[in-house]
N, C-alpha and C positions, 0 to 999 in steps of 0.2 A: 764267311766261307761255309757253304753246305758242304753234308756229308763225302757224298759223289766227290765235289773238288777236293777234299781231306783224303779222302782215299787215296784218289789219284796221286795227292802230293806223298802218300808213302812207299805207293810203288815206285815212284821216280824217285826214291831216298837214294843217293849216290853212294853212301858207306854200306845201304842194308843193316845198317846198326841202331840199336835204340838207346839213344845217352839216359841215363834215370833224371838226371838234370843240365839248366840251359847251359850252365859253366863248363861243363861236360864237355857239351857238342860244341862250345865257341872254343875250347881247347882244338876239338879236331879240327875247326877249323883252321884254325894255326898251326897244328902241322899239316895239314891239306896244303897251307901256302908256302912252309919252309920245304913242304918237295917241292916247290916250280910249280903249285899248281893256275894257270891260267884261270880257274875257274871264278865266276862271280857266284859266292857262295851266300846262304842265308839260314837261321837256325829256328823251326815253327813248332810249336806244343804236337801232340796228337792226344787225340782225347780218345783212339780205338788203344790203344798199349798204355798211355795217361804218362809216354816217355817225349823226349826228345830226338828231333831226324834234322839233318842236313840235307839239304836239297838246294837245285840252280838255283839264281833268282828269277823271276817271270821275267819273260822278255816284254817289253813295253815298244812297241811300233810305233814309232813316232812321228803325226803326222808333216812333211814336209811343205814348206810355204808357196802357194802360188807364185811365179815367178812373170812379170811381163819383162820381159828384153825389148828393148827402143832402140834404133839407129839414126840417130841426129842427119838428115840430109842438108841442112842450112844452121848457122845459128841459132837456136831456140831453147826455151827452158826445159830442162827434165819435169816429166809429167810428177806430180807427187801430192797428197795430202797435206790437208791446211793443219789438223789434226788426225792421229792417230786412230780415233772411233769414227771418223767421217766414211760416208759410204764412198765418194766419189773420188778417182784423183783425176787434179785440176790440169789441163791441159792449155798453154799461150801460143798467140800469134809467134813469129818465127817475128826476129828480129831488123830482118834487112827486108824493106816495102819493094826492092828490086826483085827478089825471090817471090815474092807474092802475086807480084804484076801480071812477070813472067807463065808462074805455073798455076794463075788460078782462074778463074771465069768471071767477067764483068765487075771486073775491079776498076775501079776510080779515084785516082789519086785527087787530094784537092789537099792548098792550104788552110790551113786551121789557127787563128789566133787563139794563142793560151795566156791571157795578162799579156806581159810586154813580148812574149814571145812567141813568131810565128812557126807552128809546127806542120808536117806531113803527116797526113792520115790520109786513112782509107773511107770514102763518104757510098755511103748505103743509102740509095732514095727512097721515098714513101713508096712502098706495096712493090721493092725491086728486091732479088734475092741475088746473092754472092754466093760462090763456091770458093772460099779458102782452101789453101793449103794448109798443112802442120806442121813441113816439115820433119817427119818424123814417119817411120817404119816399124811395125810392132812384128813379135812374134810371141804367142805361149800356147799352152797345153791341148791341146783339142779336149772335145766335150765344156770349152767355153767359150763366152764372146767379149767383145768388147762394143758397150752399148753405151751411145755418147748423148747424155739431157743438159737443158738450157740449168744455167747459170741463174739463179733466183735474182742478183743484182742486172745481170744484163737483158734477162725478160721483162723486169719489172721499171729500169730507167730507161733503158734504151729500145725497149721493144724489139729486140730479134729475139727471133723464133727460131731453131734448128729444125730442118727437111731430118729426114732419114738417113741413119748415120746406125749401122751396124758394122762392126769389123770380126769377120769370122778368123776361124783360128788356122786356116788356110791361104789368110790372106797376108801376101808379101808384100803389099804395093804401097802407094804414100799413103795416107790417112787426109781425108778433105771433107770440111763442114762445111754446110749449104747454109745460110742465114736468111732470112727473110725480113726485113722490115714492115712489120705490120701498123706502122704510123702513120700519122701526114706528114710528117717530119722528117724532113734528113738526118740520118744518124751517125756517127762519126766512131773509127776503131784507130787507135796507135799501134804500130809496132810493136813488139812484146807484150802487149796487152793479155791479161787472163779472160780466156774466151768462152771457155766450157769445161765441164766436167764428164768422167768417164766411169760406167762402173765394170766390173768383171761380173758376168752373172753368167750360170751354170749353163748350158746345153742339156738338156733330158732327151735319151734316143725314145723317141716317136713311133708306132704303127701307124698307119693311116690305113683304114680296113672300112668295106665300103657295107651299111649294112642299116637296119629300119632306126631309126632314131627312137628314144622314148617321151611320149609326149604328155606322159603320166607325171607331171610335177606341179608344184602349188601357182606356177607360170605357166607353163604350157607355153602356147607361141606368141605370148602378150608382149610386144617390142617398143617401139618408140612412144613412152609417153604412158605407156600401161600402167606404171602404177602412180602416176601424178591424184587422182581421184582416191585412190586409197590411204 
């Protein structure tokens, strides 16, 4: 604490009194509370008088947790974190393949043997892209977004790829990922399957102001391929 904030803290002294010591002012504090007093009190050296002052305690603002609110339109799993430090939370297919059919774009139903059992899946063809549903309606804070990237296990076995998937903080509507299969291979999605991940990242208000560029930098206008040779 600098001088300045020591100051401060003794004009804001609530008794105006200097205890000579701490046992003193924790006295007053105690009767400060046998009148009723509400206050949250605290007792700090001052080293201008070399006495003892009562004073508030600082109010500490405490920051409140981003909040995303979901409304479940179909069966489907709540979005949430694999782990707590994880940047993304994980977002699944809707669990009924009839909700999907219904509300999404060039969907394909096919049988799928799994071992002895034949299942329904959704069949994605080589270099064909699908618009899923999510089932699912978000709402949170403006000044954020909700920005959806591929899944490291399903870009890297099954080759889809996510289109453009921003959800602004204005927006009420369903939520629907675009997929792309970028294989030779038919690729194949179940029902409830975990499909992608989302993260919350900030909004910064923008000028866009139109005006000479500077072309004074150690690039300058060097673009594709510019610095391969260096």
């Amino acid at each position: 604490m600098n001088d300045s904030q020591l100051g401060n803290l003794v004009r804001s002294c609530i008794k105006k009194h200097r205890y000579p010591t701490e046992q003193t002012a924790l006295e007053g504090i105690n009767r400060a509370h046998k009148n009723n007093s509400k206050d949250e009190l605290r007792v700090y050296f001052c080293k201008h008088c070399l006495g003892y002052h009562i004073t508030h305690k600082p109010f500490i603002r405490r920051k409140r947790m981003l909040q995303l609110k979901i409304e479940k339109l179909t069966n489907v799993q709540t979005p949430k974190k694999a782990h707590d430090t994880d940047a993304g939370f994980d977002f699944w297919l809707p669990e009924d393949l009839g909700y999907v059919v219904q509300n999404g774009k060039n969907i394909n139903i096919e049988a799928v043997k799994d071992g002895d059992i034949i299942k329904t899946a959704i069949a994605i063809y080589p270099q064909k892209s699908v618009l899923l549903p999510m089932g699912i309606k978000t709402e949170f804070n403006p000044g954020w977004s909700l920005v959806f990237f591929n899944r490291s296990g399903l870009a890297s076995k099954k080759h889809l790829f996510r289109g453009a998937c921003i959800v602004d903080s204005n927006y009420r509507g369903e939520i629907f990922v675009n997929l792309t299969n970028v294989s030779n291979e038919k690729q194949y999605l179940q029902p409830g399957e975990k499909l992608i991940q989302a993260l919350m990242l900030p909004v910064p208000r923008v000028e866009v102001i139109e005006a000479k560029v500077n072309k004074n930098t150690d690039r300058g206008e060097g673009g594709f391929g510019s610095t391969d040779k260096k």
